[in-house]
N, C-alpha and C positions, 0 to 999 in steps of 0.2 A: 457186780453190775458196773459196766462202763458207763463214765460221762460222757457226753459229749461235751465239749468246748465251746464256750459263746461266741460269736464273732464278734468282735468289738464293730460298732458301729464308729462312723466317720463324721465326726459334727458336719453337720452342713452351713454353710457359708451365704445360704441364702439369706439375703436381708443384712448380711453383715456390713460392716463399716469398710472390712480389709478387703475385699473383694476388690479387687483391682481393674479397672476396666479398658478396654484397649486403646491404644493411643489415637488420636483422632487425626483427619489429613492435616488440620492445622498445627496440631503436636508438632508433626512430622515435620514439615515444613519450617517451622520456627524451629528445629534440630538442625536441621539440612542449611537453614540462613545464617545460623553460629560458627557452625564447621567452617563454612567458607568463610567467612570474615574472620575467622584464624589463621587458614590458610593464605587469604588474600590480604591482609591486612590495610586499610586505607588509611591517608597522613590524617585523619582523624582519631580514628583507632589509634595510631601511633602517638598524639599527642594525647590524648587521654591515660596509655601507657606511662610514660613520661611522668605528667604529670603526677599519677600515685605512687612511682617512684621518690617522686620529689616530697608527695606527704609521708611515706613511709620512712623516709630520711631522717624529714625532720623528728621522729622518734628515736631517734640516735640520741640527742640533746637530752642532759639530764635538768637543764634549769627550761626546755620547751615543754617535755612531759611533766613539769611542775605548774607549770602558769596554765598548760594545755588542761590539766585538772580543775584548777577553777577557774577556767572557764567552763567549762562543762556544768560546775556547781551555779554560774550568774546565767548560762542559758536555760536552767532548772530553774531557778527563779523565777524568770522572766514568763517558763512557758506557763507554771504554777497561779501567776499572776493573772495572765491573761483568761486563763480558765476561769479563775475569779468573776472577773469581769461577766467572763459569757454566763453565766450561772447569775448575776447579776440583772444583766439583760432580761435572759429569757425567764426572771420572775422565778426563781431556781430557790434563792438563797432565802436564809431566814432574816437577813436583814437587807430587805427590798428597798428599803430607804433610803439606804446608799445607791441605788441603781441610777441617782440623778447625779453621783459625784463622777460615776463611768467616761472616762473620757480615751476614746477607739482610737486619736491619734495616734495615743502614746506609745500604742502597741503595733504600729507599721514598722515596715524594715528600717527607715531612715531614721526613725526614732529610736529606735532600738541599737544601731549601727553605730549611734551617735553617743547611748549609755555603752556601749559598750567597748568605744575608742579611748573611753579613757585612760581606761585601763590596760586595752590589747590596742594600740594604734598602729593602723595598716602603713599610714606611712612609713613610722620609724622600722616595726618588725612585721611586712604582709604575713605573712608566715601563718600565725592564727588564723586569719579570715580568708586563706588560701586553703589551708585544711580543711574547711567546713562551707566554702564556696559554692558549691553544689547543693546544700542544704539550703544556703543563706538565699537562694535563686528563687526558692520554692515560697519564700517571703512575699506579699502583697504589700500596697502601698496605701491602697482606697478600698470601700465596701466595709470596712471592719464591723461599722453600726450592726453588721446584721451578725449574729451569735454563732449562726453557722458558721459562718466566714475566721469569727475572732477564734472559734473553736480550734479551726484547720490552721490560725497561728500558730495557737497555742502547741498544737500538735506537733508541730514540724519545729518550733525550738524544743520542745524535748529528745525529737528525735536524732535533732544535732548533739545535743546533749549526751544521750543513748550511746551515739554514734563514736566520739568522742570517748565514751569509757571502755565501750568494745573495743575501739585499736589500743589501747593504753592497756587491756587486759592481755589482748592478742599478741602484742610486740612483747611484752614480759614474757609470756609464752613462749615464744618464740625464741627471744634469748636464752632464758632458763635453757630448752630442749637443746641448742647452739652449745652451750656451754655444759651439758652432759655429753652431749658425743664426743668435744675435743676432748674431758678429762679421759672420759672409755677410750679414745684412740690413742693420747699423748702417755695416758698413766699419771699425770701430774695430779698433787694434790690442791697448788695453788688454782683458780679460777683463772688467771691471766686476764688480760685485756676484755671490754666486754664486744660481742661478736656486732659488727655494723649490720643493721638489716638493710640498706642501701644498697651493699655492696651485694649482698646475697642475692637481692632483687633482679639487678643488672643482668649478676651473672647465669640467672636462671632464667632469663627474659631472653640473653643471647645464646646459650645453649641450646634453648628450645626452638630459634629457627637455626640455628646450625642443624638439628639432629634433622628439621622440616628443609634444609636444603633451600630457606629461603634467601641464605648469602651469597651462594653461587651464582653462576655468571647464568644470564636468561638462554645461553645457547647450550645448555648443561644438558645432555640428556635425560629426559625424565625417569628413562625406563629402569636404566644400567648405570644412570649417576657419570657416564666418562664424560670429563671436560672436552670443550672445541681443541685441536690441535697448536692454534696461537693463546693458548688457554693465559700463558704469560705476560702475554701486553694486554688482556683484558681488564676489561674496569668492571667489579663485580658490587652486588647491588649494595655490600655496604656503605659505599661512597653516595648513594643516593640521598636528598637530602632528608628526610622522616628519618632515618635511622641515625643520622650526623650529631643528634646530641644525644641519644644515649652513648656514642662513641664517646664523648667529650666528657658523661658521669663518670666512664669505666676508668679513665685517665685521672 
């Protein structure tokens, strides 16, 4: 007697989590606004370029990625601290008693800015509080009384903090991977010089509008790439000035 064969049934996907669902106009849209601001790059874009060059630099430095780690550990403090507080506040903690020693100054940006000069002081090296600039922005001055508020402090110096041990992980990565390719290419056992992420940055920041033909001259054909016929006395868009100091890092 022959069998017949089961079919296998096909799980169904209904109800499931992975079920993936179609992009929305807005999706689209917010796709369609990136591309071009790749494409079109504004001296905004370009200064903000720039500048994470400038903090991915400064991971070059082996006594920066050292101070750069504690700090990371004093803005861990700080955010740890401030949670305190809010758990204080909002009648959280087992010792509520202390919620009258709470004092919300202490944990605004200036106060903070101000522990934390002593040690990282912007004048002598900006360099720290340039790094985390963008986080440090997200800092408030006033409101703190309310727990909500001291909460969303506390949050955002961890997330500098966070922030901070991500590129310190990522630049080591980075190296490391750097520094197996030349031995695989060179053959060499010694490790040699350690690879600059800086320079990597630049050069793949300027490859990538060379390959987008955004250095040529604006009378460039778009279609077929052929330059204008006086293509030699043209002044092409590198000389423009957004693009003039990454010139000046590549140098």
């Amino acid at each position: 007697m022959v069998r017949k064969k089961r079919k296998k049934r096909k799980p169904s996907l209904e109800g499931s989590e992975i079920v993936r669902q179609a992009p929305t106009k807005e999706d689209r849209d917010a796709v369609i606004e990136i591309l071009e601001r790749l494409r079109n790059p504004t001296e905004e874009d370009w200064d903000e370029a720039i500048d994470n060059i400038k903090r991915g630099a400064y991971l070059d430095n082996k006594t920066f990625r050292r101070k750069a780690e504690k700090l990371a550990r004093a803005l861990e403090r700080e955010g740890l601290e401030a949670h305190r507080d809010a758990d204080r506040l909002e009648v959280l903690s087992y010792f509520r008693s202390k919620a009258k020693d709470v004092r919300p100054s202490e944990r605004s940006r200036s106060a903070i800015e101000a522990r934390l000069s002593r040690w990282w002081n912007p004048k002598k090296d900006p360099r720290y509080f340039h790094f985390i600039d963008f986080m440090l922005d997200r800092l408030v001055e006033t409101g703190l009384r309310m727990h909500k508020v001291l909460r969303r402090q506390a949050a955002t110096l961890l997330d500098a903090a966070e922030h901070i041990d991500d590129e310190l992980a990522a630049h080591e990565r980075l190296i490391n991977e750097a520094r197996r390719r030349r031995r695989k290419a060179k053959g060499a056992r010694r490790p040699g010089r350690r690879p600059s992420r800086m320079k990597a940055a630049v050069i793949s920041l300027m490859i990538d509008d060379l390959l987008a033909g955004a250095l040529l001259s604006p009378r460039t054909c778009p279609h077929c790439g052929h330059p204008p016929d006086d293509f030699e006395d043209e002044e092409t868009v590198v000389e423009d000035l957004p693009r003039e100091a990454v010139l000046k890092l590549v140098k």
